[in-house]
C-alpha positions as a Markdown table, in Angstrom:
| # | Residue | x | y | z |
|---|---|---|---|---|
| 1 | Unk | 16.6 | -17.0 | -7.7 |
| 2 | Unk | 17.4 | -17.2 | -4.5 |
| 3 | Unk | 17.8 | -14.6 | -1.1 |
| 4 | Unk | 15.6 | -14.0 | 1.6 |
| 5 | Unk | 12.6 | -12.8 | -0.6 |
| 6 | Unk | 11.8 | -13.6 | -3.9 |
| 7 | Unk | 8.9 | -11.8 | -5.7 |
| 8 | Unk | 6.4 | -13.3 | -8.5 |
| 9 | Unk | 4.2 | -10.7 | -10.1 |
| 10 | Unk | 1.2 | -13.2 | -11.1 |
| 11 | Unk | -0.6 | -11.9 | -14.5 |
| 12 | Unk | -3.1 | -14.3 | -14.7 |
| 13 | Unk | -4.2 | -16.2 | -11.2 |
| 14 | Unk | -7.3 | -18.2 | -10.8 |
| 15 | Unk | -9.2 | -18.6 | -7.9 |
| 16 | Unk | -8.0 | -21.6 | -6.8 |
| 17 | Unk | -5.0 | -20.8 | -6.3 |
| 18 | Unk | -3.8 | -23.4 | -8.6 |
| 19 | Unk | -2.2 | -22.5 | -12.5 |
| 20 | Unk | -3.9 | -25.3 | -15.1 |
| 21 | Unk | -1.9 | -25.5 | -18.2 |
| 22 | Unk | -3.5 | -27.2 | -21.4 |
| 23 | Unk | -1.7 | -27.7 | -24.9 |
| 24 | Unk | -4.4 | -30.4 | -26.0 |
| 25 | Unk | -3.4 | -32.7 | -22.7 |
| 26 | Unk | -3.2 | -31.8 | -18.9 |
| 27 | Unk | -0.4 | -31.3 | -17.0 |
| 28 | Unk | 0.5 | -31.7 | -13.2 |
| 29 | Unk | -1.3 | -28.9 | -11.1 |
| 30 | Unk | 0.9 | -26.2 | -9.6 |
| 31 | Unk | 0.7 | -25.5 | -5.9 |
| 32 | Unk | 1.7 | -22.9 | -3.5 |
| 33 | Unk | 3.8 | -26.2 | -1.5 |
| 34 | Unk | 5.9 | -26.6 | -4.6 |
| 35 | Unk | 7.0 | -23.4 | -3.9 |
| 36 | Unk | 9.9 | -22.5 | -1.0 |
| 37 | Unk | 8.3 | -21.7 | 2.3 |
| 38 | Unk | 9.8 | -18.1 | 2.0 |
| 39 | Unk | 9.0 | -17.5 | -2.0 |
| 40 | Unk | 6.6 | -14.2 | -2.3 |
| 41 | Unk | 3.5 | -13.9 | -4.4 |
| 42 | Unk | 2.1 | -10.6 | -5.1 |
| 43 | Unk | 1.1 | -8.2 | -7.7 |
| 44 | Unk | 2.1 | -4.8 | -8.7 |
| 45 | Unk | 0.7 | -1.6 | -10.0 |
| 46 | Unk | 1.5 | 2.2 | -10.3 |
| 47 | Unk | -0.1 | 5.0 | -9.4 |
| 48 | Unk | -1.2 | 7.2 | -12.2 |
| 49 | Unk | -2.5 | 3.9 | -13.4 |
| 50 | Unk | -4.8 | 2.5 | -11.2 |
| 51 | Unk | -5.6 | 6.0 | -8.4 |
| 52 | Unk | -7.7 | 8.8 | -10.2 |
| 53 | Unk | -9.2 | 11.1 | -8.2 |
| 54 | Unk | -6.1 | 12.7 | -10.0 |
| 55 | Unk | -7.6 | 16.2 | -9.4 |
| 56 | Unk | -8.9 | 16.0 | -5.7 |
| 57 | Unk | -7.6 | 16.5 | -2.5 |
| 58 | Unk | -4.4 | 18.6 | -2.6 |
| 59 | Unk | -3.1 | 16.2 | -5.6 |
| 60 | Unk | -1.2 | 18.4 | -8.3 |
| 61 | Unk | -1.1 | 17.7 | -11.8 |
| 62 | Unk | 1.7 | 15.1 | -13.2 |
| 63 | Unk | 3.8 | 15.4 | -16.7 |
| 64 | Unk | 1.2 | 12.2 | -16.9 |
| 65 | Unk | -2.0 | 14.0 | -16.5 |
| 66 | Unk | -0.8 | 16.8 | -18.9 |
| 67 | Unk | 0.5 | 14.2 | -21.3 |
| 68 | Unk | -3.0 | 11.8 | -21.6 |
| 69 | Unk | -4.9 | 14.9 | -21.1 |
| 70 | Unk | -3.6 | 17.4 | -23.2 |
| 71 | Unk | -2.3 | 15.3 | -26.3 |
| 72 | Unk | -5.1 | 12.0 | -26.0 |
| 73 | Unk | -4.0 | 11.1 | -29.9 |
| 74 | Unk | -0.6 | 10.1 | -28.3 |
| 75 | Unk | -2.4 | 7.5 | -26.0 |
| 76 | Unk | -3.8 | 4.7 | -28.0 |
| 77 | Unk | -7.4 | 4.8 | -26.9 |
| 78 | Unk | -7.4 | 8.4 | -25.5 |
| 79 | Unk | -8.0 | 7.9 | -22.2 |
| 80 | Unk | -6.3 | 9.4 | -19.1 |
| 81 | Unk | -5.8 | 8.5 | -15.6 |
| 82 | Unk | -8.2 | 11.0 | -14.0 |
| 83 | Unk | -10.6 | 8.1 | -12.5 |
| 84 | Unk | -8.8 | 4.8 | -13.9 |
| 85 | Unk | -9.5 | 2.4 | -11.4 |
| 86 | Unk | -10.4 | 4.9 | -8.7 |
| 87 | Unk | -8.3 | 2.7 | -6.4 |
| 88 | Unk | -8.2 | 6.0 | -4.4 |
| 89 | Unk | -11.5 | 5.4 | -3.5 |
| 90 | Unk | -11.6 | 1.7 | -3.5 |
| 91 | Unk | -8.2 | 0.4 | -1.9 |
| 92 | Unk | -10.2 | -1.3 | 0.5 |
| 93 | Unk | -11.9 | -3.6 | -1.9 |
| 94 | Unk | -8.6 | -4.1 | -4.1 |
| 95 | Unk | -7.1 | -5.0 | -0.9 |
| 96 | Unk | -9.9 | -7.9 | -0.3 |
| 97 | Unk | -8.9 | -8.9 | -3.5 |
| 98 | Unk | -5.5 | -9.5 | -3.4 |
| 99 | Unk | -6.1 | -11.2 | -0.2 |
| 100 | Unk | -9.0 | -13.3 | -1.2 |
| 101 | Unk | -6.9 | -14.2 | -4.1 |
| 102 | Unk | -3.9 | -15.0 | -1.7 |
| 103 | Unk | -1.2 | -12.9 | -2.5 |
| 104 | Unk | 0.9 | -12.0 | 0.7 |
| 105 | Unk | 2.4 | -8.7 | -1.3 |
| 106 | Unk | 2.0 | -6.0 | -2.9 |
| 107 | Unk | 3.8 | -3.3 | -4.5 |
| 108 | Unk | 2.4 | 0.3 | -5.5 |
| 109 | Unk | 4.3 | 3.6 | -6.4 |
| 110 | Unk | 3.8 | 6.8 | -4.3 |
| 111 | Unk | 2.6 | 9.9 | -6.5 |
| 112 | Unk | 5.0 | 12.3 | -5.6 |
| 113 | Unk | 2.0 | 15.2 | -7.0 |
| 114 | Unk | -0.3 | 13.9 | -4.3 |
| 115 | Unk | 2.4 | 14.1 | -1.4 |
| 116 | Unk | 4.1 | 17.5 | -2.7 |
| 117 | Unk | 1.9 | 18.6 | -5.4 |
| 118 | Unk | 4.2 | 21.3 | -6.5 |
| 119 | Unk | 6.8 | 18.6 | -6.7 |
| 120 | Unk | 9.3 | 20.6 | -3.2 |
| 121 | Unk | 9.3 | 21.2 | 0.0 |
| 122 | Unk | 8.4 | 24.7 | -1.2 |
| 123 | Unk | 4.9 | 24.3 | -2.2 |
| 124 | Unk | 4.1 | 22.4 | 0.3 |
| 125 | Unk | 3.6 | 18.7 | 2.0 |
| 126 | Unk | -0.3 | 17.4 | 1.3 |
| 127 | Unk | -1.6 | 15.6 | 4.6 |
| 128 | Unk | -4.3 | 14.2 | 2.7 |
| 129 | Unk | -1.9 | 12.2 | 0.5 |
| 130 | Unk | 0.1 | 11.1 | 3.4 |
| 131 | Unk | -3.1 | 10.0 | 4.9 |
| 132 | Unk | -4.1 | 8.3 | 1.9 |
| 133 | Unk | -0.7 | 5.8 | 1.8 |
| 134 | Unk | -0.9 | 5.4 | 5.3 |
| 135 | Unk | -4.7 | 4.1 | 5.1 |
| 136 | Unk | -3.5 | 1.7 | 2.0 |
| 137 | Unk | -0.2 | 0.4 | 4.0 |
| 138 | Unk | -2.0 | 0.3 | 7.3 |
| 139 | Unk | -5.1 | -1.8 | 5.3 |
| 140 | Unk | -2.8 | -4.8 | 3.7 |
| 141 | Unk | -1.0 | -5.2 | 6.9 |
| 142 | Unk | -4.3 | -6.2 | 8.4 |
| 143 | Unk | -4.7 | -9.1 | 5.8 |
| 144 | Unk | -0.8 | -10.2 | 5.8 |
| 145 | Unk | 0.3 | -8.3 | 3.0 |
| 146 | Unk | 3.8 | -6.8 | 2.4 |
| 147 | Unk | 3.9 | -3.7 | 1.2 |
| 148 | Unk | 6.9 | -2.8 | -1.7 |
| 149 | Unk | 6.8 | 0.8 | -2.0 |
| 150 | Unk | 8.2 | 2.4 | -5.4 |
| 151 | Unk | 8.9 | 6.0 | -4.9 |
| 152 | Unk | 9.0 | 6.8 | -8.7 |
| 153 | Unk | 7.2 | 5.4 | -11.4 |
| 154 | Unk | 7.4 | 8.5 | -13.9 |
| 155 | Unk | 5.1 | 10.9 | -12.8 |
| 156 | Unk | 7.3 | 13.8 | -11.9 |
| 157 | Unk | 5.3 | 16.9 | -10.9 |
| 158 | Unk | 4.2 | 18.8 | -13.9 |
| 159 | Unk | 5.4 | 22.0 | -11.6 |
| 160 | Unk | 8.6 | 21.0 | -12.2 |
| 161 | Unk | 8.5 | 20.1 | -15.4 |
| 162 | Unk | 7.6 | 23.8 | -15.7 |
| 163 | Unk | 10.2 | 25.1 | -13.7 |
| 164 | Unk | 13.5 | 23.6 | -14.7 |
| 165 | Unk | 12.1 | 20.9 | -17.0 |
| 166 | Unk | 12.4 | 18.0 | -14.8 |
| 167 | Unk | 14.7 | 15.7 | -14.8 |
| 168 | Unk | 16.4 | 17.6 | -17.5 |
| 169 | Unk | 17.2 | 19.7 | -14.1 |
| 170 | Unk | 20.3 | 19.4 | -12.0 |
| 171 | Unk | 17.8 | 20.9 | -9.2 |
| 172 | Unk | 15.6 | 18.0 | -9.7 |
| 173 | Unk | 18.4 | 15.6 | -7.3 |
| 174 | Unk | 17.5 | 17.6 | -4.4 |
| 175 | Unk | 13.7 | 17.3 | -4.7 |
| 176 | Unk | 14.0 | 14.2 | -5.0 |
| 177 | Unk | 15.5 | 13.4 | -2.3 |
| 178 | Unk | 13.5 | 16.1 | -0.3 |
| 179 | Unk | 10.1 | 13.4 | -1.3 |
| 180 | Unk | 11.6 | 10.6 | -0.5 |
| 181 | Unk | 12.9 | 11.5 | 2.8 |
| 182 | Unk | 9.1 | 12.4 | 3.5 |
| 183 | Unk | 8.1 | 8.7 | 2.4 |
| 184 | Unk | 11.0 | 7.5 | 4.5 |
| 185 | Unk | 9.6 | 9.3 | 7.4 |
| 186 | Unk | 5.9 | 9.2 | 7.5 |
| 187 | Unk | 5.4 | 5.1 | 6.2 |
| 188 | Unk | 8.9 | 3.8 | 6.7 |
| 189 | Unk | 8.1 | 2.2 | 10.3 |
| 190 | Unk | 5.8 | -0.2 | 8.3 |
| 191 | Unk | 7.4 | -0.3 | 4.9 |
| 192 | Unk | 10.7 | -2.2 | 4.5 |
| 193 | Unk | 10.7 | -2.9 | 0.7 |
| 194 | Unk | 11.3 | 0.3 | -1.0 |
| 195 | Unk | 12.3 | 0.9 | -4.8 |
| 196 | Unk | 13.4 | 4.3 | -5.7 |
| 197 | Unk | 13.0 | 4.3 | -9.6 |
| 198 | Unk | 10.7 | 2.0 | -11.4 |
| 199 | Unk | 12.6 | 1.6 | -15.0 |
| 200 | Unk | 14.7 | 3.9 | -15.2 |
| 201 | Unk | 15.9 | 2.9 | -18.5 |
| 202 | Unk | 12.2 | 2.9 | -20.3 |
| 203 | Unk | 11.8 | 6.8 | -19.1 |
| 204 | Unk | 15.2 | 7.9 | -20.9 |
| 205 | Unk | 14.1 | 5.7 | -23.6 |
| 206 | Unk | 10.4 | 6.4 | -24.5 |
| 207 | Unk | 10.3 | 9.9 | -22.7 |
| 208 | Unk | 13.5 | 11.3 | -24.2 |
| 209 | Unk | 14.2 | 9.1 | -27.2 |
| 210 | Unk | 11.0 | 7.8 | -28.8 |
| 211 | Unk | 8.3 | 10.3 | -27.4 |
| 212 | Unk | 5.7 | 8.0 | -27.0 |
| 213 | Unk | 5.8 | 8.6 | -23.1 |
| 214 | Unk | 5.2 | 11.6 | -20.9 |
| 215 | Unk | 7.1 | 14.2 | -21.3 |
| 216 | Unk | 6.8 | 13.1 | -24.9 |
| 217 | Unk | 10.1 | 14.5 | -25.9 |
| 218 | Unk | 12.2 | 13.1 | -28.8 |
| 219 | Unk | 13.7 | 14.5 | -32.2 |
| 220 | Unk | 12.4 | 14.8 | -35.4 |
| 221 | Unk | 15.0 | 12.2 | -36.4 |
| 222 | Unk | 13.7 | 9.6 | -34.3 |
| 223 | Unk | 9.9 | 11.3 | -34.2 |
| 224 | Unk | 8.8 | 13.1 | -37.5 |
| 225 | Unk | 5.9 | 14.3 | -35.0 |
| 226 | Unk | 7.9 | 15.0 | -32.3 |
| 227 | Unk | 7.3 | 18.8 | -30.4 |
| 228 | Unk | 10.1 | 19.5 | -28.8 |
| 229 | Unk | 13.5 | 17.2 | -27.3 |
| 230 | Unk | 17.0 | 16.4 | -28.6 |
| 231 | Unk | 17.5 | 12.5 | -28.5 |
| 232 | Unk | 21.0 | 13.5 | -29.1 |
| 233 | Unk | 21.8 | 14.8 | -25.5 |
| 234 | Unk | 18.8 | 14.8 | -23.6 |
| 235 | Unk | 18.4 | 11.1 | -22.7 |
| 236 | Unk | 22.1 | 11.1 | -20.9 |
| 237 | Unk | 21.2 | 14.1 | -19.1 |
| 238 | Unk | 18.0 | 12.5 | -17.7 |
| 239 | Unk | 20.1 | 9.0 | -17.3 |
| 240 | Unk | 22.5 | 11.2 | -15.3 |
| 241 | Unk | 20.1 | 12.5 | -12.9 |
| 242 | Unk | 17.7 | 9.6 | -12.3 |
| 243 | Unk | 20.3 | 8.0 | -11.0 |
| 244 | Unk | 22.1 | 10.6 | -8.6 |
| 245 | Unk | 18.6 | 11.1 | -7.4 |
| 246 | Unk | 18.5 | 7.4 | -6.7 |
| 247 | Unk | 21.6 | 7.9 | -5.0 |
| 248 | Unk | 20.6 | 10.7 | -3.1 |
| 249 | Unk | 17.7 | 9.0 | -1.7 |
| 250 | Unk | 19.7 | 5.5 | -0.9 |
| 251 | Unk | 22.1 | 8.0 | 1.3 |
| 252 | Unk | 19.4 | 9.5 | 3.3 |
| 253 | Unk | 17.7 | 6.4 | 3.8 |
| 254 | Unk | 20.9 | 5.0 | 5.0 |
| 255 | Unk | 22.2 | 7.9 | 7.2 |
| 256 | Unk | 19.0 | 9.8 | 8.4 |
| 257 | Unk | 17.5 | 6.1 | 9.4 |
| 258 | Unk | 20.3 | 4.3 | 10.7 |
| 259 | Unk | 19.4 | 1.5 | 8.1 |
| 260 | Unk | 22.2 | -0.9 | 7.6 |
| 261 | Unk | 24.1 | -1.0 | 4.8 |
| 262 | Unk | 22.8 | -4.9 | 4.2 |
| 263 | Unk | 19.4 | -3.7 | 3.8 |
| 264 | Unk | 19.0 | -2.9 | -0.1 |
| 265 | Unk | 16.8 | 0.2 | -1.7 |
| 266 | Unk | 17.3 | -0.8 | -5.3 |
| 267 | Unk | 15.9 | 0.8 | -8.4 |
| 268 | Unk | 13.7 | -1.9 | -10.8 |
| 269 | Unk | 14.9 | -2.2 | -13.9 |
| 270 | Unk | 13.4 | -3.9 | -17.3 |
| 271 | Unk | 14.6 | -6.9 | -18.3 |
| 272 | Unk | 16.8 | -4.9 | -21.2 |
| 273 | Unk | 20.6 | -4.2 | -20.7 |
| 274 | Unk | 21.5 | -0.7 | -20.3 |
| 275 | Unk | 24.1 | 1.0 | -22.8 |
């Protein structure tokens, strides 16, 4: 793989740095040096997974907090993200971690209910959010670490989800936008790795088609327990818009911050091919 960065989300890392890999013999250890001088280790997470504190300080509820918390037979062990790792809390000691382990990046999504927590400009900007990312950024560039900022990892405002049904909504481009220019403008001095969508592709697919994903819609053809969806139109509609809210945010980025055209604000997509 090659450009100027290269990113290697670690699952398993000991220690030592070092990866030993046993099938009944040993094998050569593997070192940072056998990497390039410019390849970048990190991990990732997303928000609604690892925050809670998903009801305090200005944060509005998700489709992901009503989805866990309102229908907990859908989640496998019936938990919800209202404390998960309390990384909300905590950031300072994941932080240590990631450096003590030696990663030199890290990327996390924004929840766009704890910067506008009725999803627009409308309802309202939450300082305490903004103060939040700007603690976590400001925190890992004091050990070294890069942050990679993901603006969306599927936790659209449940007010909008209410109001036009999300990213059913042709209204939903604008808000969109409206959020990410705010991330733009209050962490983009420091940030310079954004990601717009994470996956777009699995939120058409398992919130649209299969159900099994906030907002849980589907048909009964494709669901027998579905409550509400048409996997027959919906997913292209939500396909549609996820990705002219992408590129509405990639053109503000571009012409509000004078960011050249070179510099990339992709979306991250799963390894699967898209129809």
């Amino acid at each position: 793989m090659r450009g100027k960065y290269r990113f290697l989300l670690v699952l398993i890392v000991l220690a030592s740095n070092e990866v030993h890999a046993k099938n009944n013999y040993s094998t050569p250890k593997l070192r940072r040096s056998d990497f390039p001088e410019d390849f970048v280790f990190g991990s990732a997470t997303s928000a609604y997974q690892i925050e809670g504190a998903a009801h305090e300080d200005g944060r509005g509820p998700s489709i992901w907090d009503t989805f866990s918390e309102k229908y907990p037979e859908k989640i496998n062990d019936g938990s919800n993200g209202s404390v998960a790792d309390d990384s909300y809390h905590l950031y300072k000691e994941d932080v240590a971690l990631l450096h003590q382990i030696g990663f030199n990046a890290y990327r996390f999504s924004v929840s766009w209910s704890r910067i506008l927590p009725r999803g627009n400009l409308k309802g309202g900007i939450n300082q305490a959010g903004i103060d939040y990312y700007n603690n976590l950024i400001n925190v890992l560039l004091s050990k070294g670490i890069k942050p990679f900022v993901t603006i969306f990892h599927w936790d659209t405002p449940q007010s909008l989800e209410d109001a036009y049904s999300g990213f059913l909504g042709a209204e939903i481009v604008n808000d969109f936008r409206d959020y990410a220019d705010i991330c733009f403008k209050n962490f983009g001095d420091r940030v310079k790795h954004w990601m717009t969508l994470n996956e777009p592709l699995a939120v058409v697919q398992q919130g649209y088609v299969a159900g099994g994903s906030a907002p849980g819609r589907c048909s009964k053809f494709t669901n027998p327990n579905c409550t509400g969806g048409d996997g027959a139109t919906e997913p292209y509609i939500v396909g549609h818009n996820l990705i002219l809210a992408h590129g509405a945010a990639v053109k503000v980025y571009r012409e509000k911050y004078k960011v050249s055209k070179r510099k990339q604000v992709p979306l991250c997509f799963l390894k699967d091919k898209l129809p």
